[in-house]
OpenMM code with the backbone's topology and positions (N, CA, C; nanometers):
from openmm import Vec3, app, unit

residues = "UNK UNK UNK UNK UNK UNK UNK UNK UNK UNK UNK UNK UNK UNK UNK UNK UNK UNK UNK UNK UNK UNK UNK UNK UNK UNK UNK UNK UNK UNK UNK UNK UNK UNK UNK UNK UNK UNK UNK UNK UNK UNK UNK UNK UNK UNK UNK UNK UNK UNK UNK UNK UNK UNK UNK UNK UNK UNK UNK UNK UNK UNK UNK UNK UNK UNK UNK UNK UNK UNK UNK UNK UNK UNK UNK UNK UNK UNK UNK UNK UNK UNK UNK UNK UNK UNK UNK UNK UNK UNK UNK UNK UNK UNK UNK UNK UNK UNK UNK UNK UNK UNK UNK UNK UNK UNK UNK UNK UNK UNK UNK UNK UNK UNK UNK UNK UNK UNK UNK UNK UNK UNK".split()
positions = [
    Vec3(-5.5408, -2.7574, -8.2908),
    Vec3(-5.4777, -2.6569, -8.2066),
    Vec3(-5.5829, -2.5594, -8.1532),
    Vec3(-5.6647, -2.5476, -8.2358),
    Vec3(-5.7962, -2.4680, -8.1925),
    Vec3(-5.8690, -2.4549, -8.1079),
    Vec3(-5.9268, -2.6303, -8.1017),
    Vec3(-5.9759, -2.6935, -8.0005),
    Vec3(-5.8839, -2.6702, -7.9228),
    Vec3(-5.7968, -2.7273, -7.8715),
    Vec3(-5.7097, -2.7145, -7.7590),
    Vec3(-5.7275, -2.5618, -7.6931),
    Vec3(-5.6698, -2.4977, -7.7799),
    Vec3(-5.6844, -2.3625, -7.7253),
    Vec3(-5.8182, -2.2830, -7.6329),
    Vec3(-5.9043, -2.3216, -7.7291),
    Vec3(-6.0609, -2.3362, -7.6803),
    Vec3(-6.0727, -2.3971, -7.5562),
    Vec3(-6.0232, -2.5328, -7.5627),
    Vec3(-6.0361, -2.5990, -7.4230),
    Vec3(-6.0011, -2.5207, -7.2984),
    Vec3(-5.8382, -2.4619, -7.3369),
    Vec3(-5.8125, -2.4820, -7.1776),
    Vec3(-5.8214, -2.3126, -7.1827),
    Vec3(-5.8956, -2.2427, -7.2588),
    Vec3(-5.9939, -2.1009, -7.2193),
    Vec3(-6.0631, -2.1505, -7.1491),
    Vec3(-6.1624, -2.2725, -7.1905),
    Vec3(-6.3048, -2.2831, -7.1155),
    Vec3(-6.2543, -2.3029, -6.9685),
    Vec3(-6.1852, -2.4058, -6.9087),
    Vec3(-6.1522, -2.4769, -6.8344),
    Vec3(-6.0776, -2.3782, -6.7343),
    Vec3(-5.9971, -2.2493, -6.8122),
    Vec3(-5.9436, -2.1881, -6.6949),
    Vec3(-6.0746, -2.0351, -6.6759),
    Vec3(-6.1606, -2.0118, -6.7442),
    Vec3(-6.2609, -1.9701, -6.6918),
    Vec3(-6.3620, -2.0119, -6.6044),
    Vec3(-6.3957, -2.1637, -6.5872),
    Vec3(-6.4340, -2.2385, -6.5215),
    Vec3(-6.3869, -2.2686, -6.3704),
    Vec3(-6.2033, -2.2264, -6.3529),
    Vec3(-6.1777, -2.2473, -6.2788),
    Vec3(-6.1779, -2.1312, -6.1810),
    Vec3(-6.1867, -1.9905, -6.2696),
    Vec3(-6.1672, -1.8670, -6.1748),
    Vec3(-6.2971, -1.8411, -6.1404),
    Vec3(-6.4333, -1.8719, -6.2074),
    Vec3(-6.5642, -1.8755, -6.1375),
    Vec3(-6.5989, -1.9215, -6.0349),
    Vec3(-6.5486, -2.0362, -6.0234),
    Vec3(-6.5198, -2.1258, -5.9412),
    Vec3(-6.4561, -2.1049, -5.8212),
    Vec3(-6.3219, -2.0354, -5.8199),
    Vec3(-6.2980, -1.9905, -5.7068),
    Vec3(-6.3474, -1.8310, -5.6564),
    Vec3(-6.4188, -1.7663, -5.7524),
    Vec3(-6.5015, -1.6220, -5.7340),
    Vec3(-6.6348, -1.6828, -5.6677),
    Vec3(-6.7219, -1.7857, -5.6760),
    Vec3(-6.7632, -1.8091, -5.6104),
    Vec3(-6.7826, -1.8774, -5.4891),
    Vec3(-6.6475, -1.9767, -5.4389),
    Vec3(-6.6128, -1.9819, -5.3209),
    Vec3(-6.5874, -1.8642, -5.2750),
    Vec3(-6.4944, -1.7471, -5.2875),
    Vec3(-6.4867, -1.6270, -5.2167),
    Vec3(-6.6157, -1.5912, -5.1471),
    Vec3(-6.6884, -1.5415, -5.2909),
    Vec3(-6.8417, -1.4873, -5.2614),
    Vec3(-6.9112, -1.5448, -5.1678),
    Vec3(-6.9298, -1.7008, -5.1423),
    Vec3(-7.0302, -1.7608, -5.0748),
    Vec3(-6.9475, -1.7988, -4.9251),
    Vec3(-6.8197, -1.8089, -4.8882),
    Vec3(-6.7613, -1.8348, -4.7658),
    Vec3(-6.8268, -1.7535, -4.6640),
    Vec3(-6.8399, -1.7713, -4.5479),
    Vec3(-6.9298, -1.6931, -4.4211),
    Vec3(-6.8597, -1.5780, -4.3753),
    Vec3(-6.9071, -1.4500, -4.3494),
    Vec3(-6.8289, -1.3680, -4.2694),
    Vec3(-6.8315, -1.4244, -4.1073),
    Vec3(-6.8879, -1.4904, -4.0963),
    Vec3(-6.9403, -1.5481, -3.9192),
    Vec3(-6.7820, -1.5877, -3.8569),
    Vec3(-6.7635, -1.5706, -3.7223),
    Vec3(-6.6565, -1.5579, -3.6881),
    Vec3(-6.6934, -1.6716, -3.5674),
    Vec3(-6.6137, -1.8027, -3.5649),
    Vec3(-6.6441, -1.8756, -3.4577),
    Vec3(-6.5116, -1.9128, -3.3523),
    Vec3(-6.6137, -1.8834, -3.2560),
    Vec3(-6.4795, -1.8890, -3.1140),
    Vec3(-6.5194, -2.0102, -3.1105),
    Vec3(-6.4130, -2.0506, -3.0860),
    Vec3(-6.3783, -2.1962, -2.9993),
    Vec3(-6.3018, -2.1743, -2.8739),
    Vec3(-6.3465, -2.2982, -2.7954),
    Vec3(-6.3008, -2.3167, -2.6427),
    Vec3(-6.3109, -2.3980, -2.5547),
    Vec3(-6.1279, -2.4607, -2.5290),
    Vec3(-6.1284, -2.6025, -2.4699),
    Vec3(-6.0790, -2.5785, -2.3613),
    Vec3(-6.1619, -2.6424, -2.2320),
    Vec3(-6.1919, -2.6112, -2.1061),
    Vec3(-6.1446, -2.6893, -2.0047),
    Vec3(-6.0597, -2.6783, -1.9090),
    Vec3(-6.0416, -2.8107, -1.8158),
    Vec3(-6.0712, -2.7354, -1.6721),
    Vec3(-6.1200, -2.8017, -1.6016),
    Vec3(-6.1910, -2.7558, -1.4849),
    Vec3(-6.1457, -2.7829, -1.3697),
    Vec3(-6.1816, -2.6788, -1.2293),
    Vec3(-6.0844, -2.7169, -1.1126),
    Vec3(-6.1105, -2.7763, -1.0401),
    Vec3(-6.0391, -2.8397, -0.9777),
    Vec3(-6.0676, -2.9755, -0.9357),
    Vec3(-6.1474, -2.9503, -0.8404),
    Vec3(-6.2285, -3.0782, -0.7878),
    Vec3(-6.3236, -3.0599, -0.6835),
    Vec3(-6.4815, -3.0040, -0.7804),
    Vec3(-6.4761, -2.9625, -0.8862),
    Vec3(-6.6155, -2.9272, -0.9838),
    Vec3(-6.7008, -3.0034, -0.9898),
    Vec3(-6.8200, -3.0121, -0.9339),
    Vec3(-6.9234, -3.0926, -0.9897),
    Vec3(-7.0022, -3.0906, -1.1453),
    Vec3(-7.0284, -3.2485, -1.1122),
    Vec3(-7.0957, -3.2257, -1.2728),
    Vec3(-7.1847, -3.1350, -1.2889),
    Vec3(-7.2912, -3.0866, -1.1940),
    Vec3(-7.4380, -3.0102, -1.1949),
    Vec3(-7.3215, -2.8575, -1.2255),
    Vec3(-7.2199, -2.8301, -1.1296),
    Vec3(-7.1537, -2.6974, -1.1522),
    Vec3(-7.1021, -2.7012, -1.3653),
    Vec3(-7.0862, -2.7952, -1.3687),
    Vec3(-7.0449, -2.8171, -1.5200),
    Vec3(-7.1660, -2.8016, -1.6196),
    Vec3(-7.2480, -2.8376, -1.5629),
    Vec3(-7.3628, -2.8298, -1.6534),
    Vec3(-7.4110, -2.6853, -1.6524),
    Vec3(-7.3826, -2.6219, -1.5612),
    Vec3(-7.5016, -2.5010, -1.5164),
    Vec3(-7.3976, -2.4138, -1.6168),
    Vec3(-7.2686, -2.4356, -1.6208),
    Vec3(-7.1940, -2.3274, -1.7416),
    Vec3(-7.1784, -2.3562, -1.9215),
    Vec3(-7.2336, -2.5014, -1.9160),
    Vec3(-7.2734, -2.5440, -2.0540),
    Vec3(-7.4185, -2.4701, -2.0518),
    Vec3(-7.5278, -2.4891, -1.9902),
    Vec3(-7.6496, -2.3987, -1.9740),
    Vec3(-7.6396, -2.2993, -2.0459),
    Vec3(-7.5285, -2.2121, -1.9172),
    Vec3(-7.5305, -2.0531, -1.9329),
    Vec3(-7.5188, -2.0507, -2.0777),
    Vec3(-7.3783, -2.1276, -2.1645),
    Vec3(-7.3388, -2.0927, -2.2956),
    Vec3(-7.4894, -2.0971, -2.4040),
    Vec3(-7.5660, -2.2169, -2.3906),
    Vec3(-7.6839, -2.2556, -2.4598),
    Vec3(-7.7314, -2.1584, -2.4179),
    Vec3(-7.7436, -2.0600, -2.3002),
    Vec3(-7.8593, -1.9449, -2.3817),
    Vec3(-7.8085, -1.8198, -2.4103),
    Vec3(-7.6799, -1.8107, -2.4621),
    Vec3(-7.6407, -1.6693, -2.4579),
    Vec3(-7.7100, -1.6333, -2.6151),
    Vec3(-7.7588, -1.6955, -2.7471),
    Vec3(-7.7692, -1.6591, -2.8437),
    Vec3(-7.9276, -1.5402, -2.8277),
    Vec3(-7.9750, -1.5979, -2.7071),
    Vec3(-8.1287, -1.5395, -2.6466),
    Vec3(-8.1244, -1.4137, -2.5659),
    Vec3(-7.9404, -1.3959, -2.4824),
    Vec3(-7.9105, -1.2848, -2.4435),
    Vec3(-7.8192, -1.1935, -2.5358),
    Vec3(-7.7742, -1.2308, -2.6060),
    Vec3(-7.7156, -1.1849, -2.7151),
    Vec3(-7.7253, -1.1828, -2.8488),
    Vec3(-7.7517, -1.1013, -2.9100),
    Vec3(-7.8058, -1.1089, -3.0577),
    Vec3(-7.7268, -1.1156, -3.1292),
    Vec3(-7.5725, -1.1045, -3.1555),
    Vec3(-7.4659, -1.1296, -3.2226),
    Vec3(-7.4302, -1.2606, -3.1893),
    Vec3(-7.4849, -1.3408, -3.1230),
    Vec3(-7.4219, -1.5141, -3.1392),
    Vec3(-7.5285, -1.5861, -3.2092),
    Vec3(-7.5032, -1.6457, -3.2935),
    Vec3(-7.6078, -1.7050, -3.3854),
    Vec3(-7.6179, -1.8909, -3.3300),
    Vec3(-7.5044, -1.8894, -3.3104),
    Vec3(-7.5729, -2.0774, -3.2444),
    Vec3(-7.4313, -2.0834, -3.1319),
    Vec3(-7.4445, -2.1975, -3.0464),
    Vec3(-7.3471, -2.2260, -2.9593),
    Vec3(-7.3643, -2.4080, -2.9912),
    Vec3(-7.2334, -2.4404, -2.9502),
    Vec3(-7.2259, -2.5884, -2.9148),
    Vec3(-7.1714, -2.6152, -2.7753),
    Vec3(-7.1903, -2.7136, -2.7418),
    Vec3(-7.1458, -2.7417, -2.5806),
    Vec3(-7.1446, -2.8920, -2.5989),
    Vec3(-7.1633, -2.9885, -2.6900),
    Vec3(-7.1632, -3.1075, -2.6506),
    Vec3(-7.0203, -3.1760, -2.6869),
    Vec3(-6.9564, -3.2086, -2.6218),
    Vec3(-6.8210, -3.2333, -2.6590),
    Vec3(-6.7946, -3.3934, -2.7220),
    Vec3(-6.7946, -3.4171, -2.7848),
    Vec3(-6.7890, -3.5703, -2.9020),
    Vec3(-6.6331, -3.6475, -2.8748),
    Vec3(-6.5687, -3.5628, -2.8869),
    Vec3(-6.4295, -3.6484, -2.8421),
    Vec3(-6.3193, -3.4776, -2.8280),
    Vec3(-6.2284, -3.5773, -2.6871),
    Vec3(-6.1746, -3.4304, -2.6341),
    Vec3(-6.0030, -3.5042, -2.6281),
    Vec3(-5.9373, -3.4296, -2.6782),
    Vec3(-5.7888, -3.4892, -2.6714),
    Vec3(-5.6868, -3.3873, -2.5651),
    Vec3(-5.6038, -3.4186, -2.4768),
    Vec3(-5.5508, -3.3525, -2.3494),
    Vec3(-5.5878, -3.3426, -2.2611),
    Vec3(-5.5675, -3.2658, -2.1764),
    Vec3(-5.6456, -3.2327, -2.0168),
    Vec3(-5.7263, -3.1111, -2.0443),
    Vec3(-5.8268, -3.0881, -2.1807),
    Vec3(-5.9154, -3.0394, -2.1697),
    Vec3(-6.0552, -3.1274, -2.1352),
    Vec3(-6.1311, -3.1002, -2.0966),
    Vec3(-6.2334, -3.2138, -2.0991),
    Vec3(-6.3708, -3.1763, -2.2392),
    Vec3(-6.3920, -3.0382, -2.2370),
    Vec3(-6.5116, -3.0014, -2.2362),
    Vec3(-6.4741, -2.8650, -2.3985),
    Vec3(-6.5414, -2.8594, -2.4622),
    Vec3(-6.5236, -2.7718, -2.6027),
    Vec3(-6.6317, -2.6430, -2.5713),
    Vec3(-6.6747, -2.5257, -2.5898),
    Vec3(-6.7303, -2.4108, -2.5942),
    Vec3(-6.7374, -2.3837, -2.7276),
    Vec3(-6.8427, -2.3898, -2.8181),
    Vec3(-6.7972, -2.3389, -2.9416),
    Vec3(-6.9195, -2.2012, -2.9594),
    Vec3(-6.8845, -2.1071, -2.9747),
    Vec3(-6.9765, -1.9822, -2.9718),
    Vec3(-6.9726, -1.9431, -3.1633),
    Vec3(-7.0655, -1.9472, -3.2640),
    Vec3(-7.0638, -1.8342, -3.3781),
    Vec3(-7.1235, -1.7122, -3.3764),
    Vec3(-7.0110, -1.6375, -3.3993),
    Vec3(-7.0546, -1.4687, -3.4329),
    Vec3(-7.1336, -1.4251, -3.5799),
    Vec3(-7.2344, -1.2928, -3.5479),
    Vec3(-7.2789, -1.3075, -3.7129),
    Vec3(-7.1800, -1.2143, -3.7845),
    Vec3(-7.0780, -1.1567, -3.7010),
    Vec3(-6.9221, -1.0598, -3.7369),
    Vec3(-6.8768, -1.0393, -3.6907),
    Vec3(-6.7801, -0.9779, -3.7309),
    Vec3(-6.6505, -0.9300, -3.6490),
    Vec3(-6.6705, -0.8293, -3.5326),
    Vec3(-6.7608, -0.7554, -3.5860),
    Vec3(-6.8345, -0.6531, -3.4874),
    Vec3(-6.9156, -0.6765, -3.3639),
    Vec3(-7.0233, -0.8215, -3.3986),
    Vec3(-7.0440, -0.8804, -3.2826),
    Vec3(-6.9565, -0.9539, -3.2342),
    Vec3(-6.8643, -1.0226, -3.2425),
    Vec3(-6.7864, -1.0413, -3.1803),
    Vec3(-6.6770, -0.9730, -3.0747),
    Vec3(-6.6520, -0.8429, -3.1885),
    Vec3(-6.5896, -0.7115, -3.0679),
    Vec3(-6.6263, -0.7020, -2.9972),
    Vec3(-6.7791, -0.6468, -2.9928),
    Vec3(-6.9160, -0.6123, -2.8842),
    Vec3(-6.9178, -0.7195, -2.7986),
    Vec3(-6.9046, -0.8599, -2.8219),
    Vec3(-6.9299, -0.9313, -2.6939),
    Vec3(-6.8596, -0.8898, -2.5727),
    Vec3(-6.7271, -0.8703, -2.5771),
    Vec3(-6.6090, -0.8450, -2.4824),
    Vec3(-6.6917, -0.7573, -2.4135),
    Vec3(-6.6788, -0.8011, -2.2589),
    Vec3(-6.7568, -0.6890, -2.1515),
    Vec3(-6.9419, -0.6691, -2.1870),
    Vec3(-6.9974, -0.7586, -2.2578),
    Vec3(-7.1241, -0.7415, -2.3207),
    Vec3(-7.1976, -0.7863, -2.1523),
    Vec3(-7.3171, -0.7181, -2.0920),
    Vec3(-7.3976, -0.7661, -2.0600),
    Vec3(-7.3860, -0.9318, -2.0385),
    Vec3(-7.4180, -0.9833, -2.1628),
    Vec3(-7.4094, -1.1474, -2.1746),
    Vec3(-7.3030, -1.2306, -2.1023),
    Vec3(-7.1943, -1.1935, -2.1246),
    Vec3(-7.0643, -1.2083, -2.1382),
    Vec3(-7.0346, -1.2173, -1.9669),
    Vec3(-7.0705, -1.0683, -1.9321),
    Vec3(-7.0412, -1.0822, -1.7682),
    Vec3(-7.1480, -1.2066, -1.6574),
    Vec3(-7.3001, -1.2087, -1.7038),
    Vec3(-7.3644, -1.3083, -1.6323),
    Vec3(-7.3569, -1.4203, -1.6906),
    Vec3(-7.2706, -1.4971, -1.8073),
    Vec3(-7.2038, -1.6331, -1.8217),
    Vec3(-7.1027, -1.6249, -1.7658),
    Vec3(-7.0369, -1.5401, -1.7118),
    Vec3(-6.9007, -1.5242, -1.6508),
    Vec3(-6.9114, -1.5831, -1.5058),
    Vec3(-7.0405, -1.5472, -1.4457),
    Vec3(-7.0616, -1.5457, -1.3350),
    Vec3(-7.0517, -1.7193, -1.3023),
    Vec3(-7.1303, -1.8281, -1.3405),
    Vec3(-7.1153, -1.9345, -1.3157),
    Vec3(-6.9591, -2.0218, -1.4059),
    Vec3(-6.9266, -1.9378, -1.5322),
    Vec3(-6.8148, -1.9989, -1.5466),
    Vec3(-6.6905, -1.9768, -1.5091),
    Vec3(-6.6582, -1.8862, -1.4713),
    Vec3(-6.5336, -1.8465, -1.4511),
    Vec3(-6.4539, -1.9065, -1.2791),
    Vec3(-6.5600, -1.8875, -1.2532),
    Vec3(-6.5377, -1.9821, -1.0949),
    Vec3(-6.4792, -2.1342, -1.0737),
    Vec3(-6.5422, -2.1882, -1.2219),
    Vec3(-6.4841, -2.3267, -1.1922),
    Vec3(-6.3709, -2.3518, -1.3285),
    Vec3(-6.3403, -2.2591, -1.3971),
    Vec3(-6.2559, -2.2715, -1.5144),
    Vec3(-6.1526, -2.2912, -1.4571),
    Vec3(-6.0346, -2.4141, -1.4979),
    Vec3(-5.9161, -2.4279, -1.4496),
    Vec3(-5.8223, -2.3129, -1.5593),
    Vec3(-5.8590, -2.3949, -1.6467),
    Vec3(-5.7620, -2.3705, -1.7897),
    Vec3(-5.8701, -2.3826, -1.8936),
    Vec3(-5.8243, -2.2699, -2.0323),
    Vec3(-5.8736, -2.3001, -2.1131),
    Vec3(-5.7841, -2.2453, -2.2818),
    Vec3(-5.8084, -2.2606, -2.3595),
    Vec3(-5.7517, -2.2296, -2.4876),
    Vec3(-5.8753, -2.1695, -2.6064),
    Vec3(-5.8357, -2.0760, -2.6707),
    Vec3(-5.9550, -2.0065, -2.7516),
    Vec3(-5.8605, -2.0072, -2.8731),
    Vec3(-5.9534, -2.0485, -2.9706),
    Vec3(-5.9238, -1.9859, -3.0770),
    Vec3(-6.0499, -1.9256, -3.1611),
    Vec3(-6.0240, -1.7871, -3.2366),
    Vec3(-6.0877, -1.7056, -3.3342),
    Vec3(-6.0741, -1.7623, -3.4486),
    Vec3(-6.2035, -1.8321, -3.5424),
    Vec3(-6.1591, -1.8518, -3.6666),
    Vec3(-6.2493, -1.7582, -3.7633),
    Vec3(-6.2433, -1.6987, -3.8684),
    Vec3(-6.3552, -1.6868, -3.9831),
    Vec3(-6.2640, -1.7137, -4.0925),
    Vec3(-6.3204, -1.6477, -4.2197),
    Vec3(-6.2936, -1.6420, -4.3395),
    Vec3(-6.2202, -1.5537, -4.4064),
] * unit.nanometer
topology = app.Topology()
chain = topology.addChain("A")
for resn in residues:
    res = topology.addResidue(resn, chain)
    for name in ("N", "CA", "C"):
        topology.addAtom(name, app.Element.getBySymbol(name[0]), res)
């Protein structure tokens, strides 16, 4: 009975460390996502030049830590994914109206048909 008892101490201390350190180690980084369908008549070079813009905003902006733009598989009449990570919540606030924000605006927003965002973190 001892043992037993012993056991499932160890085992449920094991398990709350366990999830104290998932807490602890999960990212505060906040990543936008964004699926894009474009208006008709868009060229590919116009498509590229706003995947561009996204690849260098981490160089105009110091609160985006990486971007993705290569889209692997796309389901609906989106074609194209935007994925931006924040290093917080705060850079992320700050982007809205950022400098950055308005001269990627400039080549994307012109040919954006539709798009869908979602905010994820931890």
């Amino acid at each position: 009975m001892k043992k037993l008892l012993l056991s499932l101490l160890v085992t449920a201390g094991l398990l709350g460390a366990g999830t104290a350190f998932a807490a602890a180690s999960a990212p505060k980084t906040i990543v936008h996502v964004v699926t894009v369908s474009w208006k008709a008549g868009t060229t590919p070079e116009q498509i590229q030049a706003a995947l561009d813009g996204a690849q260098a905003l981490p160089a105009q902006y110091k609160g985006i830590t990486h971007v993705w733009t290569k889209t692997v598989k796309a389901q609906g009449d989106r074609t194209h994914a935007i994925v931006m990570e924040f290093a917080d919540a705060e850079a992320f606030k700050n982007y809205t109206d950022s400098a950055a924000q308005k001269e990627w605006y400039k080549v994307y927003l012109p040919i954006r048909e539709r798009s869908t965002t979602f905010d994820i973190s931890n």
